[in-house]
C-alpha positions as CSV (number, residue, x, y, z in Angstrom):
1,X,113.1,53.4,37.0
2,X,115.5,53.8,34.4
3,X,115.8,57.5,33.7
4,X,119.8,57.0,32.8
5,X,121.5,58.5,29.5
6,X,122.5,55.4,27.5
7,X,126.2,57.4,27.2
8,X,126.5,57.2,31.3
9,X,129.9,55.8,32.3
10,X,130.1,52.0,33.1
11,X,130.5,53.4,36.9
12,X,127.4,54.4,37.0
13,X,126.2,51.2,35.5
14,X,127.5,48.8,37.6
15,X,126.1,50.8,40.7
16,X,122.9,51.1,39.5
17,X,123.4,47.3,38.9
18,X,124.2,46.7,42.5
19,X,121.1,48.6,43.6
20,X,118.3,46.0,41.7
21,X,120.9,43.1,43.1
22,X,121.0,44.3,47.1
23,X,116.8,44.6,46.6
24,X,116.2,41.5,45.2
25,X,119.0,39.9,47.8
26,X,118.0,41.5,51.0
27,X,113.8,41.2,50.2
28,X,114.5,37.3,49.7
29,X,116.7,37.0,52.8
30,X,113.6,38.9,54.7
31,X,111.5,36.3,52.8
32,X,113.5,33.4,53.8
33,X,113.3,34.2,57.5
34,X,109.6,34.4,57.5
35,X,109.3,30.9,57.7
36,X,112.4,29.9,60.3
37,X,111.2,32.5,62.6
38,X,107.7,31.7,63.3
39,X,105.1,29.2,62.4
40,X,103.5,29.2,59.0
41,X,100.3,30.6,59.4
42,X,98.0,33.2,57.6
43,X,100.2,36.1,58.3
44,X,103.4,34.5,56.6
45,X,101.3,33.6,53.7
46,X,100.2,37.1,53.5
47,X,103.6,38.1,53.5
48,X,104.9,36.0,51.1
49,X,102.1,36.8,48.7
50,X,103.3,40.9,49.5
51,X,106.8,39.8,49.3
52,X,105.6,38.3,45.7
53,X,104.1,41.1,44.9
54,X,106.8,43.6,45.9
55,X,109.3,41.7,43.5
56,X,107.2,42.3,40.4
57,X,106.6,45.2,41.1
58,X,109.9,46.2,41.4
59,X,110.6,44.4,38.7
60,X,108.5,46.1,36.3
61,X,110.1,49.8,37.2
62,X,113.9,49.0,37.2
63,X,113.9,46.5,34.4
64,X,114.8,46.2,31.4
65,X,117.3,48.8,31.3
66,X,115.8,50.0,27.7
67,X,112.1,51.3,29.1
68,X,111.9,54.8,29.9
69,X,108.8,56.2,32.1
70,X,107.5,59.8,32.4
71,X,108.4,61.2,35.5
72,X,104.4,60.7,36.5
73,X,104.2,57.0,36.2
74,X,108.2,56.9,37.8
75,X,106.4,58.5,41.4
76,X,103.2,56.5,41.2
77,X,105.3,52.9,41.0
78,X,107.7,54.8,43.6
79,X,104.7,55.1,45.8
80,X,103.3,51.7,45.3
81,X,107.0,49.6,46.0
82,X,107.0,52.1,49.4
83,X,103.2,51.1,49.9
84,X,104.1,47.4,50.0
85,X,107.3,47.7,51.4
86,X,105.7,49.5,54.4
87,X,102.6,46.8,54.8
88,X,105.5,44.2,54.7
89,X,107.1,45.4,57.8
90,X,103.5,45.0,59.8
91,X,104.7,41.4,58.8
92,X,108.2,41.0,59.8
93,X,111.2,43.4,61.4
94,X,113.0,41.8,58.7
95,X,112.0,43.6,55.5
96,X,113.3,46.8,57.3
97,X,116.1,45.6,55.5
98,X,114.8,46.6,52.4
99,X,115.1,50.6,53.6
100,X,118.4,51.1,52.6
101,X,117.9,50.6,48.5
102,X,114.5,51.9,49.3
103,X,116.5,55.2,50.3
104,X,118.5,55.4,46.8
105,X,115.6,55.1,45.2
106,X,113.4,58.1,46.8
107,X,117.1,59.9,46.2
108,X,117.2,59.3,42.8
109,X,113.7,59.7,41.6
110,X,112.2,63.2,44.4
111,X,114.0,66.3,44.1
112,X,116.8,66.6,46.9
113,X,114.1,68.1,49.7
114,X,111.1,65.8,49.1
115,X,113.7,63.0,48.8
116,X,115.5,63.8,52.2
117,X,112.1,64.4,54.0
118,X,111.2,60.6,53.0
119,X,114.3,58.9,53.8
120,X,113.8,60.4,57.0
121,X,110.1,59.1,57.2
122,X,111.4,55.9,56.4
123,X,113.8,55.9,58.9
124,X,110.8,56.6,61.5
125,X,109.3,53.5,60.4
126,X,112.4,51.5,60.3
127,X,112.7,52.7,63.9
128,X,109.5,52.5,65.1
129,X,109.0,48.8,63.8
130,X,112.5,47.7,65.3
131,X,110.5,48.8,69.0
132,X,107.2,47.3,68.5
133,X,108.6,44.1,67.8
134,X,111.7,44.2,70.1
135,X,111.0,43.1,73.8
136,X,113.3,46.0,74.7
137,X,114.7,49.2,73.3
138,X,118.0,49.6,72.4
139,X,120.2,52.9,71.4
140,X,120.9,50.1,68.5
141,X,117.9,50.3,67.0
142,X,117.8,53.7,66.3
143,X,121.2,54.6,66.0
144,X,121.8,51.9,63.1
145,X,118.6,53.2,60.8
146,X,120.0,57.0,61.3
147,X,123.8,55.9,60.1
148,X,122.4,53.5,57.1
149,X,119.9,56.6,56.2
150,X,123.2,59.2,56.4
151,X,125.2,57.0,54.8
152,X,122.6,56.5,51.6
153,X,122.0,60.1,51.3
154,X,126.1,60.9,50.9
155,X,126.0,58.1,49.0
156,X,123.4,59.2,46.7
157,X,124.3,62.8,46.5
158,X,128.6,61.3,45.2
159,X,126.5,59.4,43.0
160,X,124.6,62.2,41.4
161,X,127.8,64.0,41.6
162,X,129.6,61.8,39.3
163,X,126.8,61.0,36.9
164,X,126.8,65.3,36.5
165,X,130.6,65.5,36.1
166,X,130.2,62.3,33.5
167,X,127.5,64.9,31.3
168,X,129.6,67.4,31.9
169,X,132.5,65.4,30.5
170,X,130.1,63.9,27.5
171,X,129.7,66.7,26.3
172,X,133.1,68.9,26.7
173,X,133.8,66.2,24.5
174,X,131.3,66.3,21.7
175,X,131.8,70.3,22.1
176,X,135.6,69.5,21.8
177,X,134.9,67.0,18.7
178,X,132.4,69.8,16.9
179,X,134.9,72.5,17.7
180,X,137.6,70.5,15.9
181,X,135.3,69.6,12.6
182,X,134.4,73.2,12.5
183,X,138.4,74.2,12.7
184,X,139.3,71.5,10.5
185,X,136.7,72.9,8.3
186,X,137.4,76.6,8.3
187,X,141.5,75.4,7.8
188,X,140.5,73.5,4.8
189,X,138.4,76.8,3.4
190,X,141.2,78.9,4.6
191,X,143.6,76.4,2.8
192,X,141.4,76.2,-0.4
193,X,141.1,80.6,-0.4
194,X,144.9,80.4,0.1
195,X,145.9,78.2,-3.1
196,X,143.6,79.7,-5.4
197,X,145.3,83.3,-4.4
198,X,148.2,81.4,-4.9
199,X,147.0,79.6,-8.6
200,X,145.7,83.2,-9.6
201,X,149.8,84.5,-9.1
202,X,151.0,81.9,-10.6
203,X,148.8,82.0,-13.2
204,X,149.3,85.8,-14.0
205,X,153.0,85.7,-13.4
206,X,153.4,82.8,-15.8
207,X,150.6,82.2,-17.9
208,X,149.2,84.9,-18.6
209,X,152.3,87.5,-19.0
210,X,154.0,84.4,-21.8
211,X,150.2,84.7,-24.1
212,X,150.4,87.8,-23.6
213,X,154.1,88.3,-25.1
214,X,152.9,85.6,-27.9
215,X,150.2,88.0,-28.6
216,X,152.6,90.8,-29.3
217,X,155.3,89.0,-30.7
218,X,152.9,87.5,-33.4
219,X,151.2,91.1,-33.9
220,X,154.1,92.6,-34.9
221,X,154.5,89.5,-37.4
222,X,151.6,90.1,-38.4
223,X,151.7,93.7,-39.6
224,X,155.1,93.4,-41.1
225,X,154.2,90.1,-43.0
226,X,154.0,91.8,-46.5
227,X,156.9,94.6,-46.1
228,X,159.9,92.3,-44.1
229,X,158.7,88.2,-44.4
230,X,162.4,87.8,-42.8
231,X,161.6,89.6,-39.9
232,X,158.1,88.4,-39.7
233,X,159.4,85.0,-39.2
234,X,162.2,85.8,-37.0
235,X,158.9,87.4,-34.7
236,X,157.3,84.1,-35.3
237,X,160.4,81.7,-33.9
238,X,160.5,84.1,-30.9
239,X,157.1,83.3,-30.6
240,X,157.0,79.8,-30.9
241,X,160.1,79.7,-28.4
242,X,158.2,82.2,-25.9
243,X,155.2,79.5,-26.0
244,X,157.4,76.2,-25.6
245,X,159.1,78.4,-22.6
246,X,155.8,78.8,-21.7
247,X,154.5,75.5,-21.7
248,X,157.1,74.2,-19.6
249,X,156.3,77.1,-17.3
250,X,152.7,75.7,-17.4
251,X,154.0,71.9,-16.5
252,X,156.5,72.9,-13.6
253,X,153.4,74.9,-13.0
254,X,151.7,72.0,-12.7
255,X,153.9,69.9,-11.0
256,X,154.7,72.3,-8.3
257,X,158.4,73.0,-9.3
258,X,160.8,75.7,-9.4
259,X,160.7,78.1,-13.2
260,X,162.9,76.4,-15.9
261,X,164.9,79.3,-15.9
262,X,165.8,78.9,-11.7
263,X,166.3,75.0,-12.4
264,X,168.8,75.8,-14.7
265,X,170.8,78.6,-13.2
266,X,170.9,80.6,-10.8
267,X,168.7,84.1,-10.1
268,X,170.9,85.7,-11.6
269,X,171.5,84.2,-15.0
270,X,167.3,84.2,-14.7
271,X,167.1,87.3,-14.8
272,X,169.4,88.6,-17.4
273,X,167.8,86.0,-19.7
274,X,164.4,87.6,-18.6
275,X,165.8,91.2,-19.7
276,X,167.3,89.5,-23.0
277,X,164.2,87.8,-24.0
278,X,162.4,91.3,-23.1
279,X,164.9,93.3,-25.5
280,X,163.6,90.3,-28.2
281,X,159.9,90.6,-27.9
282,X,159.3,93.9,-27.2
283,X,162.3,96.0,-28.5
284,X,162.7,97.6,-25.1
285,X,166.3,98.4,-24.1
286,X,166.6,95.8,-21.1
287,X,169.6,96.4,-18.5
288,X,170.7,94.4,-15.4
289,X,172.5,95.3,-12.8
290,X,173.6,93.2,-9.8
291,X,175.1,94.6,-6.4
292,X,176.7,93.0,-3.5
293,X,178.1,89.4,-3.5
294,X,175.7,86.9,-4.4
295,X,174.6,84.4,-1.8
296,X,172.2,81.1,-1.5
297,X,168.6,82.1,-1.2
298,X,165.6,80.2,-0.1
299,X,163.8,78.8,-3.9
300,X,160.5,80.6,-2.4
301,X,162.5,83.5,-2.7
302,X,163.9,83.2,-5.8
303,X,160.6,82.2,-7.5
304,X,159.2,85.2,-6.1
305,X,162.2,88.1,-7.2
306,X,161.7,86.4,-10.5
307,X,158.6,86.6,-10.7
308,X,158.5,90.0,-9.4
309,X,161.0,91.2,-12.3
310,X,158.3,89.3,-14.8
311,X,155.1,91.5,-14.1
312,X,156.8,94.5,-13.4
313,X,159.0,94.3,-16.6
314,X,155.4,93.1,-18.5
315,X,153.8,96.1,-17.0
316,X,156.7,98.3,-18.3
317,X,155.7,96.8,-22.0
318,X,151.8,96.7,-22.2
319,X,151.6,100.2,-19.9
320,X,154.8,102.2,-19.6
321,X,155.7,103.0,-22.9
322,X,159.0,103.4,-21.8
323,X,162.1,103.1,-23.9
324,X,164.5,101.5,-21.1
325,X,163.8,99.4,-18.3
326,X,166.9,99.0,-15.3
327,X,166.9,96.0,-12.9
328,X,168.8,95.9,-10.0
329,X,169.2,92.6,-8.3
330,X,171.0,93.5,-4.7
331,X,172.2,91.5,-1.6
332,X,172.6,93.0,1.3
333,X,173.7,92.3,4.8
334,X,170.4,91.8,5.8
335,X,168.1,91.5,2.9
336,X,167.9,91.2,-1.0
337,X,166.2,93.6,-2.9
338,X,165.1,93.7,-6.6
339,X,164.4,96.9,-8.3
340,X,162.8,97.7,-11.5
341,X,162.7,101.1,-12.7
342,X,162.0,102.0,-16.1
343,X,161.7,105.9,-18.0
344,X,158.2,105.7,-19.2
345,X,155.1,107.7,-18.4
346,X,154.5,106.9,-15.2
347,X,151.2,106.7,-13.6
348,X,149.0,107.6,-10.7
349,X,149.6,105.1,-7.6
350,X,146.5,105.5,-6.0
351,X,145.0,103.1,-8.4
352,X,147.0,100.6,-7.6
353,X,145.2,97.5,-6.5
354,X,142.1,98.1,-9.0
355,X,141.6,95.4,-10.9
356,X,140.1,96.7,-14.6
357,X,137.3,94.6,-16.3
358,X,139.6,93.1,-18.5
359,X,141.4,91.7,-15.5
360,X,144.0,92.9,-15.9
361,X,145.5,95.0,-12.8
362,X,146.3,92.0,-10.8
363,X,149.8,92.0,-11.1
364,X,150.9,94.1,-8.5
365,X,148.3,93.3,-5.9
366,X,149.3,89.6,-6.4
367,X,153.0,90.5,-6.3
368,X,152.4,92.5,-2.9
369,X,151.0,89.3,-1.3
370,X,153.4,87.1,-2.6
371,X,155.9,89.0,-1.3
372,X,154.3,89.6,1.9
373,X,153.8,86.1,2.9
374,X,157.8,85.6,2.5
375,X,157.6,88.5,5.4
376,X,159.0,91.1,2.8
377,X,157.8,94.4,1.4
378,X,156.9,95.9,-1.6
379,X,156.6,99.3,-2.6
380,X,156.0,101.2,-5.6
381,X,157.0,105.0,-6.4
382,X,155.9,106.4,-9.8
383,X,154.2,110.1,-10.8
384,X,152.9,110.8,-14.0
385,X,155.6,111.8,-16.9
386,X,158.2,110.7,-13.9
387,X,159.0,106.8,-14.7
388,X,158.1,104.0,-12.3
389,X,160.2,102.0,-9.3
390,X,159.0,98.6,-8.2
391,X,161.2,97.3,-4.9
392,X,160.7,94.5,-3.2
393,X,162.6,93.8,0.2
394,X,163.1,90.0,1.6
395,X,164.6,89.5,5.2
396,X,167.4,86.6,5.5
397,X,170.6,86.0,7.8
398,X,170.1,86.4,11.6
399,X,166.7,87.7,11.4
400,X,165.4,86.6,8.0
401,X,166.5,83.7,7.4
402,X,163.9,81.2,6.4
């Protein structure tokens, strides 16, 4: 009977293979020697017929390999290929050749102790048919039955053992493969959470803070179109030039490159344009300060101070109502830090991290992680009437460096 996983190992195959061969093999030798061992008569006949019979009956249990029986109709042909088997030895001594596949089979298909009960009945016949027929008894007839019976049942028990451990190893691997899909698919969610925090930053620190300068810039154009049309179009070229900077913010945006201003100076010269540009668009006196000897950074952490100095020094604008703003660019032993402090009203920094329904209020929560994922820190110190400090921290040399 084939009760087999199709998956099994080719092993397990071949010996299962090797078990319908030995049948067939040893019940046509015992066959065979019905007819050079004694005269034809009835009794071969008989035999040969049972013999016959035997073979189809086996035949229609162990093959083809793709039929699958309940476990019900796997005992009853069990029973009848024993029936036979056993009416064929009243025939011939021969066919107790047949016992030793006979014993994989009741291993295979009984549980362990119904299966170990009938190879030893089955043995007992083996044995007790080698004595009727013998003209005397030898320690050979009983000692060779016992061995082949011992020998199946190890036999059958390794066999068992490595169809278990080649489950066992089936399905480690499907668990391995589903584990893997479900990673692969929680670091592709992880990865897809990850650049849209990343867009949204980008998009604030860039985007969002240029429109919003544009905004201003042609507000103030705007209102002072009638009284001062000079200085309502000198509002309106800062404008236009704040949106083509823009833009090309958008397209290195875009393209995944480093701010126009870092790809064509340093962080330095970045920021003191930054402060000048501020001073044009917003009238806010805009000073910068840098201390310590300037040094190669990482461009991740030069895109981040910048940006950093952008959405504090556009919070300072739209919120502060400040009348200077002070950034400090510093580089330390250890670390570089950025500081932005400015004289305005100050605020409550408790709501920090609250993002309004207008949306804005992202700035500084985006600017925190940003900074955070470079293995820095960010803190901000401000009380109400008292002015604001934004100061950002980034490792590098011996224990930084990235």
């Amino acid at each position: 009977m084939n009760g087999h996983d199709p998956a099994e190992s080719v092993v397990l195959r071949v010996l299962r293979a090797a078990l319908h061969a030995g049948f067939y093999l040893l019940l046509g030798i015992a066959t065979a020697r019905l007819f050079g061992t004694r005269d034809a008569g009835a009794m071969t006949f008989a035999a040969l017929g049972g013999a016959v019979a035997l073979a189809a009956l086996y035949t229609v249990g162990a093959l083809p390999p793709h039929r699958r029986y309940g476990r019900r109709a796997a005992l009853v042909w069990l029973a009848g290929v024993t029936g036979l088997w056993a009416l064929l030895l009243l025939a011939s001594p021969d066919f107790s050749w047949i016992a030793f596949p006979l014993f994989f089979l009741h291993l295979h298909l009984l549980r362990r102790a119904h299966a170990v009960t009938a190879v030893a009945v089955i043995t007992g016949l083996v044995v007790t048919t080698q004595v009727i027929h013998a003209e005397e008894v030898s320690v050979a007839m009983v000692l060779g039955p016992s061995l082949g019976a011992v020998f199946a049942v190890v036999m059958a028990w390794g066999y068992a053992a490595v169809h278990a451990e080649s489950q066992q190893r089936r399905r480690l691997i499907e668990d391995l493969r589903e584990t893997r899909a479900q990673l692969a698919a929680s670091q592709h969610e992880a990865g897809a959470a990850a650049e849209r925090e990343r867009l949204a930053r980008e998009i604030h620190d860039t985007l969002a803070q240029g429109l919003s300068s544009v905004v201003l810039l042609l507000r103030a154009a705007e209102s002072g179109l009638d009284e001062s049309p000079e200085q309502a179009r000198s509002r309106i070229a800062e404008a236009r030039r704040t949106a083509s900077e823009n833009l090309e913010e958008a397209r290195g945006f875009v393209r995944g490159l480093r701010p126009p201003d870092l790809r064509q100076a340093g962080l330095g010269d970045a920021l003191r344009r930054l402060c000048a540009r501020t001073e044009r668009e917003s009238g806010l006196r805009c000073h910068l300060r840098v201390d310590g000897e300037a040094v190669a950074l990482p461009p991740e952490y030069e895109i981040a101070l910048l940006r950093a100095a952008q959405a504090s020094l556009a919070n300072v604008v739209q919120h502060a109502r400040a009348d200077t703003a002070m950034v400090t660019l510093g580089y330390l032993t250890r670390q570089v830090t950025l500081d932005v402090y400015d004289d305005g009203v100050g605020f409550d920094p408790s709501v920090l991290g609250r993002v309004r329904g207008d949306g804005t209020g992202y700035g500084l929560s985006a600017l925190g992680e940003r900074v955070e994922l470079l293995g820095g820190e960010l803190s901000v110190e401000s009380a109400e009437g008292g002015g604001t400090v934004v100061a950002v921290r980034l490792p590098f040399g011996e224990e930084g460096d990235r």
